[in-house]
N, C-alpha and C positions, 0 to 999 in steps of 0.2 A: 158701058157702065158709067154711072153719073154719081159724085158722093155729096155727098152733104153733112158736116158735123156742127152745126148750128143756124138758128134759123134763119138767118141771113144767109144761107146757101140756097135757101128753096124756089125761090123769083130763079136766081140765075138757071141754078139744076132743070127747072122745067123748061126755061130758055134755050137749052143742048136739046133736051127731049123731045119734044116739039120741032124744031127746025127738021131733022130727016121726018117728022109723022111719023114717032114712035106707034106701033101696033097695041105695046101694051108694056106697063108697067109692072116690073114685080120688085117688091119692098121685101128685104131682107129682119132677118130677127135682130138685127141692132138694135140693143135697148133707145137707144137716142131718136129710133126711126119709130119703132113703136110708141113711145112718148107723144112723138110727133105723130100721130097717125091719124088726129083730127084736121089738121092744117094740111097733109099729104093730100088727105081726103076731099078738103075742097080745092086744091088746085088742079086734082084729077079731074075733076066734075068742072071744074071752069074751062079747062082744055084739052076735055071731052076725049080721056085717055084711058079706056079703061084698067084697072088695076087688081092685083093680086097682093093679098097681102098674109102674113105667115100667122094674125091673131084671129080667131071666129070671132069675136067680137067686133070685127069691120065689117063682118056680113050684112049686119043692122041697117048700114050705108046703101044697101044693094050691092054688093060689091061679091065677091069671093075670097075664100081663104083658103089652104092648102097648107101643109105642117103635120108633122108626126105627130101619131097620136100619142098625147101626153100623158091619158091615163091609162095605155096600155103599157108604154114605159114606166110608170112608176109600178105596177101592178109584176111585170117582168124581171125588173133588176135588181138586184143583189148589192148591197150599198158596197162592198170590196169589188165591184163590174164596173161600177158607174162609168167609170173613163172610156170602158171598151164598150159601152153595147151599142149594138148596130141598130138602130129601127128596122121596123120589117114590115108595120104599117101605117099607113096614111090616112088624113082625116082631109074630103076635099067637100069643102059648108058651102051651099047656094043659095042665096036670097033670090027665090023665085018672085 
């Protein structure tokens, strides 16, 4: 696991990742990561890593995304639930 909390961490973070020949990247729902997930994007693509990332909106990129489904959670839950519910399905987007 590699963190990064600002964008001066991303040179280096890729720098760890890279060295073993990481397989593949997965970008977690950190607001700070998704923020970043234009800059993520082209360093994946510069060092030719491919990537998963938790927003469909990176699919755009060529890329993949994977994440509960969001509008079946809101559709499901019970505003006094919220804290408890458990997903039960997944949403997995490909840019063929």
């Amino acid at each position: 696991m590699v963190a990064a909390t600002s964008d001066r961490d991303f040179e280096a973070a890729f720098g760890v990742i890279v060295q073993p020949r990481a397989q593949v990247l997965l970008i977690s729902t950190d607001p700070f990561l998704v923020q970043s997930t234009d800059r993520i994007i082209a360093l994946a693509a510069q060092h030719r890593i491919p990537a998963v990332y938790a927003t469909s909106e990176s699919v755009v990129a060529g890329l993949i995304s994977y994440r509960t489904s969001i509008s079946n959670a809101w559709r499901l839950a019970r505003p006094a639930e919220l804290l408890v519910v458990q997903p039960t399905e997944f949403e997995l987007v490909l840019n063929l």
